[in-house]
N, C-alpha and C positions, 0 to 999 in steps of 0.2 A: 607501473606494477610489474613488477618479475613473475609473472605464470605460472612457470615451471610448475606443472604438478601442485598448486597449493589448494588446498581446500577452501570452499565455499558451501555456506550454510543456507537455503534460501528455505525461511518460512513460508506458505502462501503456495510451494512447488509444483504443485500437481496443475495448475492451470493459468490461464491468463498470463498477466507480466511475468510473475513470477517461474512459470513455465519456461513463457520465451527467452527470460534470462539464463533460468538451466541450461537449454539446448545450446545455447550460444557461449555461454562461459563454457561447458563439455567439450564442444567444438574446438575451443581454445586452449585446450590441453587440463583445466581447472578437473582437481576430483570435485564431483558436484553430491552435495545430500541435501534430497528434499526431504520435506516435513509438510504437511497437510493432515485434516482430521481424517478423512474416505480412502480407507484401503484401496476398494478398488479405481478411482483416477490416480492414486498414487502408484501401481502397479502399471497402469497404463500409461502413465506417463515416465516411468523409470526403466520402462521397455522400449520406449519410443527414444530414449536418451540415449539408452545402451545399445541399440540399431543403429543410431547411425555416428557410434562407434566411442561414443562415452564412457568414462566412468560415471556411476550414479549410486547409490545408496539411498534408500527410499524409507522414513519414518512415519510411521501413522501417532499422532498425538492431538490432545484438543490443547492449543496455544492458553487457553484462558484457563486452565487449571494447573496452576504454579506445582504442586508436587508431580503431576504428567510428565509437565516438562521441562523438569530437575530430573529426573527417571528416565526420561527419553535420552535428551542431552549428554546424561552422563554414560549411557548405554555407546550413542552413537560418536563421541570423543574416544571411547575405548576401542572399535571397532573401524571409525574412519580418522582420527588424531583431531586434533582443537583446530577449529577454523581458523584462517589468516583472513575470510572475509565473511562477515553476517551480513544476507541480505533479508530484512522484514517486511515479507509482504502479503501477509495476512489481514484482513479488514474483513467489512460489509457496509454496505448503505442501504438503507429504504427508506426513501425519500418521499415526507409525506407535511401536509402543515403542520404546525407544532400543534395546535389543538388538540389535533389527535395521534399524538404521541404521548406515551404513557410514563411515569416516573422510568419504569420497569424497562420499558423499550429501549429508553437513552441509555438508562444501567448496561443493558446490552450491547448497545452497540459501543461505549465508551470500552464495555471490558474487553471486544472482540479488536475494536482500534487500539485502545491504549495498554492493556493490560496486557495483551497477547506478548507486546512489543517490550514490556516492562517483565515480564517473566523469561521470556527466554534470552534478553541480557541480562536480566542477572542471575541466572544460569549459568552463561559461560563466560561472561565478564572478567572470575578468577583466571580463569585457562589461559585466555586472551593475554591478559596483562601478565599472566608467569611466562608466556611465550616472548612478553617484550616487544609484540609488533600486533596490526592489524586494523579492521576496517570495520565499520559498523556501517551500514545505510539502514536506515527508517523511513518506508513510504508513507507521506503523507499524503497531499492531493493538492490541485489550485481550488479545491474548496477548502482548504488549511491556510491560506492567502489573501482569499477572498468570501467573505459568507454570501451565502446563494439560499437562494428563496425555496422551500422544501427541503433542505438542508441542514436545519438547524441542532440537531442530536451530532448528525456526521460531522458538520462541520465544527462543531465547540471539539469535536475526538479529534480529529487533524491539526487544529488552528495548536490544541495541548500538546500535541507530538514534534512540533516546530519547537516551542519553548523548551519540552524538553532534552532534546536534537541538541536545542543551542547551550542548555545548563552541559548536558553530558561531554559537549564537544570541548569545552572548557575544564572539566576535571579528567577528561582521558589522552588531551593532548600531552601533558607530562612524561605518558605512560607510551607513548611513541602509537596511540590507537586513533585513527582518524575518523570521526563521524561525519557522515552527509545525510543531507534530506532530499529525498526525491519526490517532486511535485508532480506527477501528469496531471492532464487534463482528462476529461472521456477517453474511455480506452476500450478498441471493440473487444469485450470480454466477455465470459458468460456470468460475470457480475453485473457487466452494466447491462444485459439481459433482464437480470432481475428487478434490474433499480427501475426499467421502463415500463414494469408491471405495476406501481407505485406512483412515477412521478405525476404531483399535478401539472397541469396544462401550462402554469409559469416558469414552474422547472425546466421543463420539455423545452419550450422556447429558449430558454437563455442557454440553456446545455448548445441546441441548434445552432445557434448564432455563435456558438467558440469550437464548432468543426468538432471532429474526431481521428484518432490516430490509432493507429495497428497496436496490440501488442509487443509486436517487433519491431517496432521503428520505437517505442517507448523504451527498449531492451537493449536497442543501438546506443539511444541518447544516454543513458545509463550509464555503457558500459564506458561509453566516449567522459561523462563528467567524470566517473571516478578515479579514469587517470589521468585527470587534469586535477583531481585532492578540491573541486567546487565544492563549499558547503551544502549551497543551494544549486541542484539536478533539477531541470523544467527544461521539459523535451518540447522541442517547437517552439516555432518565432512568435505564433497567438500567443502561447502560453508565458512567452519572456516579456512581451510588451503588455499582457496583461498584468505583470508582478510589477515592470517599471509603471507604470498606470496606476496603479496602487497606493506606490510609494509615495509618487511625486502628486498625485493631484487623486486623494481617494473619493472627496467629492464628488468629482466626472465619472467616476466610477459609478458611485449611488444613481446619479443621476442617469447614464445610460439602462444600468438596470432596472430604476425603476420606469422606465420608459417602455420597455418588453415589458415587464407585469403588467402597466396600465392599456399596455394594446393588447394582452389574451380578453384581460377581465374587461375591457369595453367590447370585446366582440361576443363574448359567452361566458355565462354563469357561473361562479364558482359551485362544483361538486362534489364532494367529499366522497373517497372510495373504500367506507372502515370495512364495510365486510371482505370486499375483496384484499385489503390490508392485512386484513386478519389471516384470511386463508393463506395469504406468501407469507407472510410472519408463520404460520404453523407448519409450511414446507421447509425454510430456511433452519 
């Protein structure tokens, strides 16, 4: 990737990965514009970019309401020029049995996973392809890879985001635009802060059992797959031998996991935690 001053667009900005990517692509000479819903983390974080010594442009939009961010998009193309790289990293999880997840819930989180990602490419998809060049990443997760136990809304919205990573990257290669999917695994964020106010006791375990990784070393691996043009970005050696484990023997898979389920629930009781579900569902 040629540097020089190009812009990058990073959904998700104000915090977590997507943070860590800003400062670091900034670093790297990239004009950087974030997009997040929270004025104020997005002020704080387009301060902290521009301290140490960035370019940044900071938008406040909600990713899941398509005319926002047609409005946003076109506001922030006029003001910072059409990206040469879109980074998608906007989501949520709350991670709970399926029982008690609600038609309504999964609607949510599918539109917060997939639709965020599906609106603001095609938003600037035009721009992109009149320019002739560029890059799309879409984070998914290694629950997009692998379906995990309290996971089951998150992970049907990742596992769609791969398919359509793979549809997209197929009608944009033509058009000289590269798509990647970037997989982490647990990332210390203040996402997966939230998701451990949630997770059942089996969740917990098997998250446990596949380690955890900085925002920043998720942000290193990132930056490292996409100039190496990898479709598939999964940061860490867990995470890449869990994908070949996958591939080649899904079976073993099943079988290790359901080994961690069956050793929480023979030590103690399944629990269900709807009220306190409810109350992080009416923070979130």
């Amino acid at each position: 990737m040629n540097i020089s001053r190009q812009t990058v667009y990073i959904t998700g900005g104000s915090t977590g990965i997507g943070l860590s990517l800003a400062m670091k692509l900034a670093s790297q000479h990239y004009k950087v514009c974030i997009f997040a819903r929270d004025p104020a983390k997005l002020n704080q974080a387009q301060s902290a970019i521009r301290a140490a010594g960035g370019v940044c442009y900071a938008y406040s939009v909600d990713a899941t309401n398509m005319e926002a961010v047609s409005h946003t998009m076109d506001y922030a193309i006029r003001e910072a020029g059409v990206p040469d790289i879109l980074i998608n990293c906007v989501g949520r999880a709350i991670p709970h049995r399926f029982e008690n997840i609600s038609s309504s819930m999964m609607m949510d989180t599918m539109q917060a996973n997939v639709g965020s990602t599906w609106h603001v490419i095609q938003a600037l998809l035009p721009h992109m392809k009149a320019k002739g060049r560029g890059r799309i990443v879409v984070t998914s997760s290694m629950g997009g890879l692998l379906g995990v136990y309290g996971y089951t809304d998150y992970s049907a919205s990742k596992f769609a985001l791969i398919g359509f990573s793979e549809s997209l990257r197929q009608e944009l290669k033509p058009h000289n635009i590269c798509v990647q999917v970037l997989c982490p695994p647990d990332t210390d964020t203040p996402g997966l802060e939230l998701e451990n106010q949630t997770k059942p006791e089996e969740t917990r375990a098997i998250s446990q059992s596949a380690g955890l990784m900085s925002a920043d070393d998720v942000a290193d691996h990132t930056i490292r797959g996409m100039r190496k043009d990898n479709f598939m970005i999964i940061p860490g050696m867990d995470g890449k031998m869990t994908w070949i484990l996958k591939r080649l023997w899904p079976s073993l898979t099943h079988i290790l996991m359901d080994r961690i389920v069956r050793r929480v629930q023979n030590t103690q009781p399944q629990q269900p935690v709807i009220s306190h579900y409810h109350r992080h569902l009416a923070r979130a």
